[in-house]
N, C-alpha and C positions, 0 to 999 in steps of 0.2 A: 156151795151156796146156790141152790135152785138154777145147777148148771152154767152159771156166768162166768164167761172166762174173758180172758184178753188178750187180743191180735196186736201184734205189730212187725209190721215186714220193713226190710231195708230198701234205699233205695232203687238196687236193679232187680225187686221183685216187683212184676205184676201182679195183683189181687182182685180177685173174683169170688163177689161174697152173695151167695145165694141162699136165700130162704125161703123155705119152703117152694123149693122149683122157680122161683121166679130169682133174678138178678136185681140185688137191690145196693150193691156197689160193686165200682171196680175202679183200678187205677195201681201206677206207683205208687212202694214205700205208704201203704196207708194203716192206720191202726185204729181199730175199736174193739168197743165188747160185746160177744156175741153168744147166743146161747147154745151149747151144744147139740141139746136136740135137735132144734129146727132148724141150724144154720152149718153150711157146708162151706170150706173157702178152698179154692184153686189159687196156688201161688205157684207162678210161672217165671223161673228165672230168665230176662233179657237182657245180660249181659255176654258179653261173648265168651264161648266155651272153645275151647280144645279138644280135637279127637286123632289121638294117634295112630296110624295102622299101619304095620304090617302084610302082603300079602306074599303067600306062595303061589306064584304062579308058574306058565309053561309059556316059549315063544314057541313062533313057529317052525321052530326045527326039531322041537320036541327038548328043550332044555330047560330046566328049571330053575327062576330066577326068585330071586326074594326083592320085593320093592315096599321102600319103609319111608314113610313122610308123615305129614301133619294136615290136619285139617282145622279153619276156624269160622266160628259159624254162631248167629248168634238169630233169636227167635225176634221175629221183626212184626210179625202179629200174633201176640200172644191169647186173641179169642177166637183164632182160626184151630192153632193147636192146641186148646182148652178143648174144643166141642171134638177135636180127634182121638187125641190124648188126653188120660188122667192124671191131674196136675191134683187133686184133692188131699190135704193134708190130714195128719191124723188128728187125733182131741189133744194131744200133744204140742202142737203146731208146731212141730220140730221135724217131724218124718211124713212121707207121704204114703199112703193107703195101696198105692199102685206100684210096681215098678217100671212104669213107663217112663216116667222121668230120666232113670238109670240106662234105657234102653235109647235114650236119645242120638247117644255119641254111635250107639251100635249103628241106625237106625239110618246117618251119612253115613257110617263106615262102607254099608253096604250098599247104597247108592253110589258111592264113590269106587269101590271094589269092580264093581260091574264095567263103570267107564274104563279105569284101568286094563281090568280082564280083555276085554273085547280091543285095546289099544297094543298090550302087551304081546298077544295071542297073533295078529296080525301083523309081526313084524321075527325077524331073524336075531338070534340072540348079541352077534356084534352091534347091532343098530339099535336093539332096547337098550343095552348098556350105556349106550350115548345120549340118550334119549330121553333123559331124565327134565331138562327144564323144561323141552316141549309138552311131555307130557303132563308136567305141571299146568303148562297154561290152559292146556287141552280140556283140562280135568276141573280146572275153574269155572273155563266157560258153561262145561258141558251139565256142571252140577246147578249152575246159576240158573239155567235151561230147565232144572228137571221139575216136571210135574207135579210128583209125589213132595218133593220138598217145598215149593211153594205152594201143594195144598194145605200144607202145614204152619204157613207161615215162615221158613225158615229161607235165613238168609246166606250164600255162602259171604265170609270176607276176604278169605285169604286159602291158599291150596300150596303145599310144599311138596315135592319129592326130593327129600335129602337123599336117597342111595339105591340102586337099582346092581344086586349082589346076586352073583352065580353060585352056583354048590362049591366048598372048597374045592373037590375033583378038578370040578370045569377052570375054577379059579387059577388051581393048581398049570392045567394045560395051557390057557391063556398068558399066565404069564410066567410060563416055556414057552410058549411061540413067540411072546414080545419081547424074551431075553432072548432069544435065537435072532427077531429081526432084530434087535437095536445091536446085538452083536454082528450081524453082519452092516447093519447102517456105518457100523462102527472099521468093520471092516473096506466098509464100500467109503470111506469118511478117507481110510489110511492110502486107499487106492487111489484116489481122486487126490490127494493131495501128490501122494508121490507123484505121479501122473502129472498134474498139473507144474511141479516141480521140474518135471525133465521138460515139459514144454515152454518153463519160462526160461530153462537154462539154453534151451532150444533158442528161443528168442533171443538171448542176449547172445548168443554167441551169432547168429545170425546178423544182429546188431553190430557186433563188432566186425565179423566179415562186412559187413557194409560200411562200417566208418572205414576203416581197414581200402576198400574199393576206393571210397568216395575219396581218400585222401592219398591213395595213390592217384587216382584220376585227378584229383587238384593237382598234383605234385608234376604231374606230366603237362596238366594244362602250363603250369607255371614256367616247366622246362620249355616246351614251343613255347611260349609266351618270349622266353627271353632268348631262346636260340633265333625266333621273328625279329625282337628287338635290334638282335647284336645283325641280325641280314640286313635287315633295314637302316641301322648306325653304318654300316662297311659300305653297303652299296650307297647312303648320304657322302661318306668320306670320297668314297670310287668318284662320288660326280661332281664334288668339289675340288678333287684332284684333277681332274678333268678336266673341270672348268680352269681352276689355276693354271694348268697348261695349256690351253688353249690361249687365256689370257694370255701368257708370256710371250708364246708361241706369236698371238697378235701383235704383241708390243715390240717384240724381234723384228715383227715382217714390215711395224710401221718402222721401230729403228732401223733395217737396214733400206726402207724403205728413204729416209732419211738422212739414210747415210748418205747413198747414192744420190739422194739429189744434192746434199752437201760438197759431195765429192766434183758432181758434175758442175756445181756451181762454182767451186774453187776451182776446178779447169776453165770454166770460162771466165773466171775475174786473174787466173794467172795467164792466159792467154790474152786478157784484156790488157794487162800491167805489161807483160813481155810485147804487146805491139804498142801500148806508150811508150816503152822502153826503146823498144827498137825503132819509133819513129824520133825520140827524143835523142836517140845519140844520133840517127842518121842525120838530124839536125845539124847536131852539135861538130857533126863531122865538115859538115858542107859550111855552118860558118866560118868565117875568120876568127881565129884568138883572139883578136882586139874584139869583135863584138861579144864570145862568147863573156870577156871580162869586163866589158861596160855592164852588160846585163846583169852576171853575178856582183856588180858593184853596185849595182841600184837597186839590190834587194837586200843590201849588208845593214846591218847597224851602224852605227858612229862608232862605237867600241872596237866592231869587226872593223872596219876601214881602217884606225888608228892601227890595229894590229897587223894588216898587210901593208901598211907604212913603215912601220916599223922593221918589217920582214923586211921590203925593198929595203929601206936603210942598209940593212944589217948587211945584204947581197952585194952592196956597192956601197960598202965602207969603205974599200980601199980611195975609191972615185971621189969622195966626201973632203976636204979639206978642215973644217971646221965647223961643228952643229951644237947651237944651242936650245936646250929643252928646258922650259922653267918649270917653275913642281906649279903653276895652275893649272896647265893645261892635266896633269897628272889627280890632281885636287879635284877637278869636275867632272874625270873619269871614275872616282871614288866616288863623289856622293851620285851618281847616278849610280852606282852598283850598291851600295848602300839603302839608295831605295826601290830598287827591287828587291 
C-alpha cells in the first residue's frame, strides 16, 4: 500500500529515522510508520553484548599459549557509532543491510587481542601462566583507554581472562617438572620430618639427661644439706655436753668448795665445843661435890628432885627407921605429868 510500513523496536534498541538525508527522529524503543522509499532507520542495539575470544599467542621464550576469556561491552553513544558504522536495517526491519553490526564483537576482539598480544609477548611462559587476573585488569583499563572504541561510542564493562593454556606438549612437560618437584617437596616433607624427629628425640633425651643431672644435684644438695644438719645437731650436742660438764664440774668445785668450808667450820665449832668441854670439866674438877650438887639441884625439876630423894632413900634404907609417904604427895606428881 503506496510503500507504508510499520516500525517498532524494543526497548534496548536505539532508533534513528532519517528521511530523506535529514534526521527526523531518534530515540529508545520507538515505533512509527514510515515510507520505504524515503525513509531509512538505523537501529543500534545498547544493551550489553558479550564477545568471547580466544587467542594463540607466543611468550617470550618463544612458547605458545592459548588465552581464552570474555569480554562485555555495551554502545554508550549510539549516534557516534551510527555515523561510523552501518546500523541501517533492511525493508524487513528484521535484518540489517550491512554486516557491520555482526562485525562489532570482532571489532573489541581485536582491540582487545592487540593489549593482550603485546602483554603476553613481554613476559616468560611460567609468569603468563600465572598471570591471568592481572592481565584481566590490565586489559580493562587499557581497553576503557582506547581511542578507536570511544570513537565509537563503545563502552567496556567488564574484561575476564578465564584460562591462559600451554600446548599439550608444554602442558605435558610442566606438569612432569611439577610432579618431580611435589615429588621431591614430598620427598624433602619425609626428610624434614624424620629429621626433625631425631631432633626432638634429641631434645627429650637431652631433657631427661638434664632432669636426670638436676635431680642428682638436688639429691646431693639434700645429702650436704643433711650431713651439715647432723654436723651442726653433734657439734649442738658436743656443746651442750660441754657445757653440762662444765656445769657439774662447777657445781663439784662449788660443793667441794663447800664442803671444805663445812668441814673447816665443824673443826672449828668441834674445837669450840671440846675447849667448853674442857673448860667445863676443868671446872667441875676444881669444885667441890657439894657445889657441883647444889648447882645441878637448882637446875632440876620437882619431879627430878623427888627422884633423887628417893634414890637417897633407897641408899640409906638401912639408916631409915620408919617413913611414911601418903599417895598426895604421889597424886600431884601425876596430874603434873598428866598435864604435860
Amino acid at each position: 500500500m503506496l510503500g507504508i510500513r510499520y516500525y517498532k523496536a524494543d526497548s534496548s534498541t536505539y532508533v534513528i529515522r532519517t528521511v530523506n538525508g535529514a534526521t527526523t527522529k531518534k530515540g529508545k524503543g520507538l515505533s512509527f510508520f514510515y515510507n520505504a522509499a524515503t525513509t531509512s532507520i538505523a537501529a543500534i542495539p545498547i544493551n550489553a553484548q558479550e564477545a568471547p575470544f580466544i587467542f594463540a599467542l607466543q611468550t617470550a621464550d618463544f612458547q605458545e599459549v592459548r588465552v581464552q576469556g570474555q569480554i562485555t561491552f555495551r554502545i554508550e553513544d549510539a549516534e557516534k557509532i551510527a555515523e561510523m558504522q552501518n546500523f541501517t536495517v533492511a525493508k524487513d526491519g528484521l535484518t540489517y543491510v550491512s554486516d557491520d553490526p555482526m562485525k562489532l564483537g570482532d571489532r573489541v576482539i581485536q582491540a582487545a587481542q592487540a593489549i593482550v598480544q603485546e602483554r603476553v609477548q613481554s613476559m616468560p611462559l611460567r609468569a603468563a601462566l600465572a598471570d591471568h587476573t592481572r592481565l584481566a585488569a590490565e586489559l580493562r583499563e587499557q581497553m576503557a583507554a582506547d581511542a578507536s572504541l570511544q570513537a565509537m561510542g563503545i563502552a567496556i564493562l567488564k574484561t575476564t581472562v578465564s584460562a591462559i593454556s600451554p600446548t599439550p606438549e608444554t602442558r605435558r612437560a610442566l606438569e612432569a617438572e611439577a610432579r618431580e618437584a611435589i615429588l621431591k617437596e614430598a620427598d624433602d616433607a619425609i626428610y624434614a620430618r624424620r629429621k626433625s624427629s631425631v631432633e626432638q628425640e634429641r631434645t627429650i633425651q637431652e631433657a631427661e639427661l638434664q632432669t636426670k643431672h638436676d635431680i642428682q644435684q638436688k639429691e646431693q644438695e639434700i645429702e650436704e644439706s643433711r650431713i651439715q644438719n647432723e654436723r651442726n645437731l653433734l657439734r649442738g650436742r658436743a656443746a651442750t655436753e660441754r657445757e653440762r660438764i662444765e656445769s657439774e664440774i662447777d657445781n663439784e668445785t662449788q660443793r667441794q668448795d663447800l664442803v671444805g668450808l663445812v668441814a673447816a667450820n665443824s673443826r672449828e665449832e668441834a674445837d669450840a665445843e671440846a675447849y667448853a668441854v674442857a673448860s667445863k670439866m676443868k671446872a667441875f674438877t676444881e669444885l667441890p661435890v657439894e657445889n657441883l650438887k647444889a648447882m645441878a639441884l637448882a637446875n632440876m625439876q620437882p619431879e627430878q628432885l623427888m627422884a633423887i630423894a628417893f634414890e637417897s632413900l633407897a641408899q640409906n634404907a638401912g639408916k631409915i627407921g620408919e617413913l611414911n609417904i601418903t599417895p598426895d604427895l604421889f597424886g600431884q606428881m601425876m596430874k603434873k605429868a598428866r598435864a604435860k
